[in-house]
C-alpha positions as CSV (number, residue, x, y, z in Angstrom):
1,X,82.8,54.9,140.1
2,X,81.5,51.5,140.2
3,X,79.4,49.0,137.4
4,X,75.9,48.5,138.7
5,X,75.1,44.8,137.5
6,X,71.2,43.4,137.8
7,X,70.8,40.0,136.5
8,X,67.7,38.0,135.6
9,X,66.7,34.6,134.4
10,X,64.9,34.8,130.8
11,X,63.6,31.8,129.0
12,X,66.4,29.7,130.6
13,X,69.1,32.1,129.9
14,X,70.9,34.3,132.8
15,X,70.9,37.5,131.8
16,X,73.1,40.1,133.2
17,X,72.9,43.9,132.8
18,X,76.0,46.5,132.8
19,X,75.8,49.7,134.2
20,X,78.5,52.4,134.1
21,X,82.4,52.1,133.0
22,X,84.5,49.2,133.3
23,X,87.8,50.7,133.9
24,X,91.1,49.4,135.9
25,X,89.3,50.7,139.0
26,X,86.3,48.7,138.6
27,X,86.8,45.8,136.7
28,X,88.4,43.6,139.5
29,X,85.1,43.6,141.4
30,X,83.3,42.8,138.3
31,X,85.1,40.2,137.4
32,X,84.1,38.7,140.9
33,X,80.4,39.3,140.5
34,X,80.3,38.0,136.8
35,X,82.5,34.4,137.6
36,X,79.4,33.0,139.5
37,X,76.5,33.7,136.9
38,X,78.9,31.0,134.4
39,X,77.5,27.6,135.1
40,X,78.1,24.2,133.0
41,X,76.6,24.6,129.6
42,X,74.8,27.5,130.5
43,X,73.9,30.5,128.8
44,X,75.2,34.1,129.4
45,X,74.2,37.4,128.0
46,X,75.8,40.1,128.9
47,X,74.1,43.2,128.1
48,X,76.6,46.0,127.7
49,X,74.1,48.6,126.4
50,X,74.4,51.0,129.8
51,X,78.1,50.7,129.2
52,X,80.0,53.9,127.7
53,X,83.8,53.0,128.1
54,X,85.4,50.1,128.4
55,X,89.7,50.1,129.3
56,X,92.1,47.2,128.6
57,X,91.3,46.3,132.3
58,X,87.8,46.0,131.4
59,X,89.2,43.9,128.5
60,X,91.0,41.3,130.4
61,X,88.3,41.1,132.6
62,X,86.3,40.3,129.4
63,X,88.7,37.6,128.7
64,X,89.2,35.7,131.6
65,X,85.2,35.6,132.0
66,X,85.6,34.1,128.4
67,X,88.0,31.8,129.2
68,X,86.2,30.4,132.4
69,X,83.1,29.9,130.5
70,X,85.2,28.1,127.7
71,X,86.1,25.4,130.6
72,X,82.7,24.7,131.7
73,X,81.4,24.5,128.0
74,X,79.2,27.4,128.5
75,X,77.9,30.5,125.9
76,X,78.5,34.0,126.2
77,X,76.8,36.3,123.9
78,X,77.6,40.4,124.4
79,X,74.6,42.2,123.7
80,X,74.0,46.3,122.8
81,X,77.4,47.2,122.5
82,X,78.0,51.0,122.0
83,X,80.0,52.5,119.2
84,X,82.7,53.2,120.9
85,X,83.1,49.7,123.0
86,X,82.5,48.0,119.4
87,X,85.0,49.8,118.0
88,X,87.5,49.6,120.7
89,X,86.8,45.6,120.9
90,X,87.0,45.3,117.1
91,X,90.4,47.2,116.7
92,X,91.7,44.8,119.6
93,X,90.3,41.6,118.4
94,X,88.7,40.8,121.3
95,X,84.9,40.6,119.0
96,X,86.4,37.7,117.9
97,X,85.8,35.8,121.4
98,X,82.8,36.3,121.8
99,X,79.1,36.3,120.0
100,X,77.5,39.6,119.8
101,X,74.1,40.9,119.4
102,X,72.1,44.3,118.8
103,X,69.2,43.0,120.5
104,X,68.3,40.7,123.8
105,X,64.7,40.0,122.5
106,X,66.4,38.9,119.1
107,X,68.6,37.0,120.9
108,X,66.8,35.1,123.3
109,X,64.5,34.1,120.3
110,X,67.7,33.0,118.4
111,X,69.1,30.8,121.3
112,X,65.5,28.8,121.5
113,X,65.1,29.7,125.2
């Protein structure tokens, strides 16, 4: 199995779309696709709403995006998380990384792009 990622420019921010599971067997290559969308002072949304399971792997992979973006000053906001990756996020800690929102219409409005 694989994550299908689309991305788009909206009002200045990159937007990029999650498709599938992010798993140990997937989230290597994601992490390689996801690196290059986080530019200097930028703006990233990563919309997790097609995602239905996310593994520690997936996690990690979560956290060293974070971490890159910290160094180059650039915003991550996680958009339509599902129950079950919200809760499995919460319980870990990991929420507390990033910003998160229900909605990417809300959100582009909110970030003045």
């Amino acid at each position: 199995m694989t994550v299908k990622v689309s991305s788009q420019v909206l009002a200045g921010a990159t937007v990029v779309s999650l498709e599938g599971e992010i798993n140990s067997t997937t989230s290597g290559g994601l992490q390689a696709q996801l690196l290059p969308f986080i530019g200097q002072g930028s703006l990233l949304l990563i919309d997790l709403t097609g995602i239905s399971y996310i593994s520690s792997a997936g996690l990690r992979t979560l956290l060293i995006v974070h971490r890159h973006a910290q160094q180059l000053d650039a915003e991550i906001t996680l958009v339509g998380l599902s129950e079950e990756v919200s809760f499995v996020m919460s319980a870990t800690g990991f929420l507390d990384f990033f910003r998160v929102a229900e909605d990417l219409d809300a959100e582009l409005e909110r970030a003045g792009r």
